[in-house]
C-alpha positions, -999 to 999 in steps of 0.1 A, spaced: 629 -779 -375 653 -752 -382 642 -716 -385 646 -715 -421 623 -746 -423 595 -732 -407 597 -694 -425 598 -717 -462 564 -738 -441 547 -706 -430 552 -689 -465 537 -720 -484 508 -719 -460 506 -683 -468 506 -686 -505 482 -722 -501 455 -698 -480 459 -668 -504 447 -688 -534 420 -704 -518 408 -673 -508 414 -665 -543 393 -691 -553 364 -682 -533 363 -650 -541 361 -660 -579 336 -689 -576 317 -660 -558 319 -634 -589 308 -664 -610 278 -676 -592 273 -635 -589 274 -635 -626 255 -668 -631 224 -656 -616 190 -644 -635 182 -617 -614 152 -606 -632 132 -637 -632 143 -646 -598 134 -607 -582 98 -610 -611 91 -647 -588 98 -626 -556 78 -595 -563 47 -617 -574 50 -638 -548 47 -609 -520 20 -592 -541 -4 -623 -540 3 -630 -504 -8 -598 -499 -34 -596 -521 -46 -635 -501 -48 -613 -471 -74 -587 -481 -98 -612 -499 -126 -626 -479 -141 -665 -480 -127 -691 -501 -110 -671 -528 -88 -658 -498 -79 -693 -484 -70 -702 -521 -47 -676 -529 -32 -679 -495 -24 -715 -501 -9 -708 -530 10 -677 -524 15 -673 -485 19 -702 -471 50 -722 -457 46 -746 -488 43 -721 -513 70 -696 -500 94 -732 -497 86 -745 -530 85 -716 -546 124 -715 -529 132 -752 -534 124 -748 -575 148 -719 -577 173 -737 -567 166 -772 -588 161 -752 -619 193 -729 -614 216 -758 -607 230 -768 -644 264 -791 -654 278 -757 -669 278 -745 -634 288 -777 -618 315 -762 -597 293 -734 -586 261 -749 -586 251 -752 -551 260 -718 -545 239 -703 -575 214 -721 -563 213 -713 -528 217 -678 -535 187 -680 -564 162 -692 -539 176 -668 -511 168 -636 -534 135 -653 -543 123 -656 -504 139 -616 -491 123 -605 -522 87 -617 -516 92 -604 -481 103 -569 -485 75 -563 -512 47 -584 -488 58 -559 -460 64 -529 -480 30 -533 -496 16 -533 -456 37 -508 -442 22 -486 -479 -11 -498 -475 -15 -486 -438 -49 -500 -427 -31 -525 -410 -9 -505 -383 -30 -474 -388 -61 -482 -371 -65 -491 -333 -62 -475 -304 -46 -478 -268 -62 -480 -237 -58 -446 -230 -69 -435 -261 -40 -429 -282 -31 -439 -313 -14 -475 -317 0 -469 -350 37 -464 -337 32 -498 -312 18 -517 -350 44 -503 -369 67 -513 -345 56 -544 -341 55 -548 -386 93 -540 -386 101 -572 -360 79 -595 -383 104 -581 -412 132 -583 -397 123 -619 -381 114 -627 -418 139 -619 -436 163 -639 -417 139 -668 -421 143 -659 -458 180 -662 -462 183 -694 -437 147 -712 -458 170 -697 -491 201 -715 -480 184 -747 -470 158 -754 -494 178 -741 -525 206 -762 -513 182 -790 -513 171 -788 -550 204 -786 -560 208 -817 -544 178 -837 -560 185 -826 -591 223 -830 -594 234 -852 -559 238 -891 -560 212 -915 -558 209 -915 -518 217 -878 -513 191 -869 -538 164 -890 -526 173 -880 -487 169 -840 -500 138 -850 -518 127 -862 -481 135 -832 -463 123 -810 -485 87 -826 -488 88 -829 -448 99 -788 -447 72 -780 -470 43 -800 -456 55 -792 -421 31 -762 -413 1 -775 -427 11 -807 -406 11 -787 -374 -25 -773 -380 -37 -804 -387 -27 -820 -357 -31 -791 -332 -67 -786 -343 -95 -794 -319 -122 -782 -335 -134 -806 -358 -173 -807 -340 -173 -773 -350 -162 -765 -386 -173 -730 -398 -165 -716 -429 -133 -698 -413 -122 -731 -398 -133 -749 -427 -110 -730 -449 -81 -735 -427 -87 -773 -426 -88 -775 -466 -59 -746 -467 -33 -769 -449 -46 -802 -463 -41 -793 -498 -6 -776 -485 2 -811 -477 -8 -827 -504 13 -805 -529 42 -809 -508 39 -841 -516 37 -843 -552 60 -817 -559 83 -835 -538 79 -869 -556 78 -852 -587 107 -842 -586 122 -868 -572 111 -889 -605 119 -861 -628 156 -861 -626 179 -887 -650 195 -906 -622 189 -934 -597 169 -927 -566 160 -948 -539 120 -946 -530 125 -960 -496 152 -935 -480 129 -908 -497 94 -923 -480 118 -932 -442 133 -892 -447 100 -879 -455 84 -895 -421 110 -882 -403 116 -843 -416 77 -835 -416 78 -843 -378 109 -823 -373 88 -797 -396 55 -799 -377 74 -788 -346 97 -766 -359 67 -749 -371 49 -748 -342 80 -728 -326 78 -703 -352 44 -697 -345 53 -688 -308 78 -664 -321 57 -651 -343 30 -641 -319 54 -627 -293 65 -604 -318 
């Protein structure tokens, strides 16, 4: 190849990288501009507000509002239906990426509010006491900004993965729809899973442990309705069997993923 041949190659790989960058940058703008922001951040402010709010009530009403507002099904679904209801035809090009972004603002919404409400509340990281006799509020406060940060990153990868996924069930082909429908109920029944199989206390049920029990069985549950709801919803083929054989399989991978955030979370 002469040298004239490869400056004409190099410059058409030039222009061929320049207008894919090109297109990028404007599938970005439009899935920028494609986004309702203020019913997404209004679904990600209430969403931390209950959670916390789940947190400070005692008994039952506590374990009910937690289950619905701060648990690893509700902060999923809550993620996986931003991202099937923001994924249109009009968007086709785009959708995946609106989506993905719409249930990513969702999730770091909820959490900054969540932790700004306990960082503005204080009784949490106020109180306590070394064992010298100082105050632990610095070590708590401390300790409140690695659970942020550690969940927010959770919050943009859940975002990512889960709003992909609706995307998927709502708009993907018969198997890739029914295999996202899969992972998805699997991701969202996955920590009430690992309670429910790392409990040992069943000779002993209080009303604490007895709120837990019903908590993550009812997580569970939902996961699986909402999953197979919709699964059915959507105008298009779908295959049962790759959703029930996907569904076995991801709530296993959940269940332990799960159970290694939980070790993460208490070194923290």
């Amino acid at each position: 190849m002469t040298t004239a041949h490869r400056q004409i190659t190099r410059s058409g790989d030039g222009e061929v990288g320049l207008r894919r960058a090109r297109t990028a940058a404007l599938r970005a703008v439009t899935a920028y501009r494609g986004l309702s922001w203020t019913p997404l951040l209004l679904v990600g402010a209430g969403l931390g507000l209950f959670a916390f709010v789940g947190d400070e009530l005692p008994g039952i009403a506590g374990m009910v509002v937690l289950t619905l507002t701060s648990t690893g099904f509700a902060w999923g679904g809550a993620a996986l239906l931003a991202g099937y209801l923001t994924t249109s035809r009009a968007l086709a090009p785009i959708s995946r990426a609106v989506a993905t972004i719409s249930a990513s603002v969702v999730l770091v919404t909820a959490t900054v509010v969540y932790y700004g409400l306990i960082v503005a509340h204080g009784r949490r990281w106020r109180l306590g006491a070394l064992e010298d006799g100082s105050s632990a509020a610095l070590n708590s406060l401390a300790s409140v900004g690695r659970a942020t940060a550690f969940w927010l990153a959770a919050s943009v990868v859940a975002g990512v993965l889960l709003g992909g996924l609706g995307a998927l069930v709502r708009r993907g082909t018969r198997i890739a729809a029914s295999v996202a429908a899969g992972a998805a109920l699997g991701l969202l029944a996955g920590q009430g899973l690992e309670f429910l199989m790392i409990f040992r206390a069943w000779h002993a049920l209080d009303a604490f442990f007895l709120g837990r029990v019903l908590s993550a069985t009812v997580s569970v549950l939902l996961a699986m309705i909402g999953a197979t709801v919709l699964l059915a919803y959507r105008r298009a083929p779908t295959s049962w069997p790759v959703f029930a054989a996907t569904s076995l399989l991801a709530s296993l991978v959940a269940a332990l993923l799960w159970h290694q955030v939980g070790s993460i979370t208490t070194a923290i």
